[in-house]
N, C-alpha and C positions, 0 to 999 in steps of 0.2 A: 143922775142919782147922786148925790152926798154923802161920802162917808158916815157922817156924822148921825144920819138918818138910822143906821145899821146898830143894832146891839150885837157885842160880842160876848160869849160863852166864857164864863166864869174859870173855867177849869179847860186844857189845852192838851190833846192828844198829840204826843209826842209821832211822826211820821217812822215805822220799818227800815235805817236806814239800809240794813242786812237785806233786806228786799229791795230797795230800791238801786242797790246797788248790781243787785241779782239783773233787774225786769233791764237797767241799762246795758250791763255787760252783754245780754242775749242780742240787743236793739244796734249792736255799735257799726254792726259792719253793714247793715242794710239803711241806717238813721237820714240818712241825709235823702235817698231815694222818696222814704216815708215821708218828709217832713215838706218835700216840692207842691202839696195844694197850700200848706200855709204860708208858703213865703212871702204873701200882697200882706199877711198880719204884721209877719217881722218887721217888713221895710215901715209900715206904719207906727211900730213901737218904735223903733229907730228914733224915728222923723218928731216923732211924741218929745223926744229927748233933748232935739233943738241946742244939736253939740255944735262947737266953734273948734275953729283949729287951735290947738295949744292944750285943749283940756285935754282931762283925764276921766274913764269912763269905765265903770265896773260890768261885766255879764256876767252875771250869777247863776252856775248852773250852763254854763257856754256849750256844752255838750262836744260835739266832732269841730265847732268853731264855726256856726253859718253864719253868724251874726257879726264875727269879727272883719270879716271886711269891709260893711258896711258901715260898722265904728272905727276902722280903721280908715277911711276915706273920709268919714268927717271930723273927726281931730286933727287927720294929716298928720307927717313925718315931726311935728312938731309937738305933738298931743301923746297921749300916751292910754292902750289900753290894757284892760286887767281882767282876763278870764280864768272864772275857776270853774273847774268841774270836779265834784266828789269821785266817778268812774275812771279809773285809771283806761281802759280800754278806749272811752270816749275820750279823755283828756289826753290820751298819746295822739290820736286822727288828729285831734284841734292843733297838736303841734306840729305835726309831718304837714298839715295846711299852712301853717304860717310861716314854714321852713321853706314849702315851694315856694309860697306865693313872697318871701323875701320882705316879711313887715318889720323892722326892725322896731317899731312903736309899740308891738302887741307881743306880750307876755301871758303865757297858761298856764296857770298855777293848777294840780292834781292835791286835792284836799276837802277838809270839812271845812264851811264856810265857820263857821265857831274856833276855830282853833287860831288864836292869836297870830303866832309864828307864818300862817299864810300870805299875811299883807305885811309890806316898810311899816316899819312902826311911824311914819313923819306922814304916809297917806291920807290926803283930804282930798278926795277927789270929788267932778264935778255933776257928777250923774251915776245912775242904777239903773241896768236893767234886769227886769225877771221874766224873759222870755221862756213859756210855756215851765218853770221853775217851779210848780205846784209844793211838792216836798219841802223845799227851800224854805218858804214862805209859811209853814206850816211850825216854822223852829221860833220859837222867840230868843233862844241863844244866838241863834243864826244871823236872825233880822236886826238886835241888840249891836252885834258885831262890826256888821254892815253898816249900818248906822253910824258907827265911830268913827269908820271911813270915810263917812261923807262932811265936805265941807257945809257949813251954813248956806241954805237958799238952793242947794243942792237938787238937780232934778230927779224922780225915780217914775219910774214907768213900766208896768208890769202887764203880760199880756200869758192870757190862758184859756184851760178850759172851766166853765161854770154849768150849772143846772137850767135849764130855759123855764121858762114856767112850766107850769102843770099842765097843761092841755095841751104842749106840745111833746106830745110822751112818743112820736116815733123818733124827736131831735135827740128828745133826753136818752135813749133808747142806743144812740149813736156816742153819744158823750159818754154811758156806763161803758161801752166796748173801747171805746178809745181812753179812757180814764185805768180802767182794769189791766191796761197796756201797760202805761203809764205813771202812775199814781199810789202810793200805798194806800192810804185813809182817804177814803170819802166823804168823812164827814164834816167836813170844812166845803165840799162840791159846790154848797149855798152862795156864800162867801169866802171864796179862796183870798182874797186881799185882806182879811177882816184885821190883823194882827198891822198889816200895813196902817189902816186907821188911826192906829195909837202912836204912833212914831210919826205923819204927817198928817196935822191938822185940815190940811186945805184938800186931804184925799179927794180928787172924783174918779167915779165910776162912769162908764157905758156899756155898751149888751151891743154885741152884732151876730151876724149868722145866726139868726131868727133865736138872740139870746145864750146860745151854748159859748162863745166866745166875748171875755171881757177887755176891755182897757181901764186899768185902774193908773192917774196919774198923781205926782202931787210932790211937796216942794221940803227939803228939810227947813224945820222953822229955826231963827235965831237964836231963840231960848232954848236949851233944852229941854226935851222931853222925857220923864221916864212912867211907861206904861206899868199897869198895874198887875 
């Protein structure tokens, strides 16, 4: 499926982040436990990302930090990673992780992805991920942000939960319980990438787990972009 295919919604519900910050703080000490049936998604967003050693690699929304050693293993000691988590409770686990595990390349920033002062202001880095980042992706301040971050040709790759079709209403059924966990606003569940569309031309989309999970990939272009 092609972004391009997709129309986006005029007008943009801003995400609870007062709840979302709530649903994570409840989530922070059991997260990692929960999150063990998706890990074959993560390594696949990962791998989507098609990092080299030496780059630099954003996780958006990094939570307790599962994804950082796997970004940190492919940039290697050379490369350098950059996690933010809005949750201060998830973004202290993400650092007592990288304090064990002794990454000296991986950095957790505890912040709003919008707020300037988060990132070096010289940051171009060579990839994005928004693993399972729903909220995040829901901000055009956010996404705007992010963006500024990334160098040209830049990779981003976002993986979540979506709405499966309509007939398959005991998947969908599963996705509202897991989503209602998770998520403030559902009503972007259609289209949770749709906002990524206007920032990367070359969007593509796919549907696995009979639809209720996406991979949205796609490339920052050389010209700038600004969405409307």
């Amino acid at each position: 499926m092609s972004a391009a295919d997709a129309s986006s919604p005029s007008v943009e519900a801003a995400p609870d982040l007062a709840r979302a910050q709530s649903l994570y703080r409840q989530r922070a000490a059991g997260y990692d436990a929960e999150l063990v049936p998706f890990e074959p998604l993560r390594r696949q967003a990962v791998d989507l990302l098609d990092l080299r050693p030496g780059q630099q690699v954003l996780d958006l929304g990094c939570g307790t930090g599962l994804s950082l050693p796997l970004l940190a293993e492919k940039v290697g000691l050379t490369g350098r990673v950059w996690g933010l988590e809005p949750c201060p409770e998830m973004a202290r686990r993400a650092r007592q992780r990288c304090a064990q595990a002794g990454w000296p390349q991986v950095q957790v920033c505890q912040g709003d992805a919008r707020a300037a002062t988060v990132w070096p202001k010289d940051l171009q880095a060579d990839a994005a991920l928004f693993q399972f980042s729903h909220d995040i992706l829901q901000q055009p301040e956010a996404l705007a942000a992010v963006m500024a971050r990334l160098r040209p040709g830049a990779t981003v790759v976002s993986c979540g939960l979506e709405w499966a079709p309509a007939w398959a209403w005991t998947v969908n059924a599963w996705v509202l319980s897991a989503a209602l966990y998770s998520v403030t606003d559902l009503r972007q569940m259609h289209q949770p990438w749709h906002l990524l569309a206007d920032w990367l031309p070359d969007l593509q989309v796919h549907s696995t787990w009979m639809g209720c999970i996406y991979f949205a990939v796609g490339h920052v272009p050389d010209a700038p972009v600004s969405p409307v």
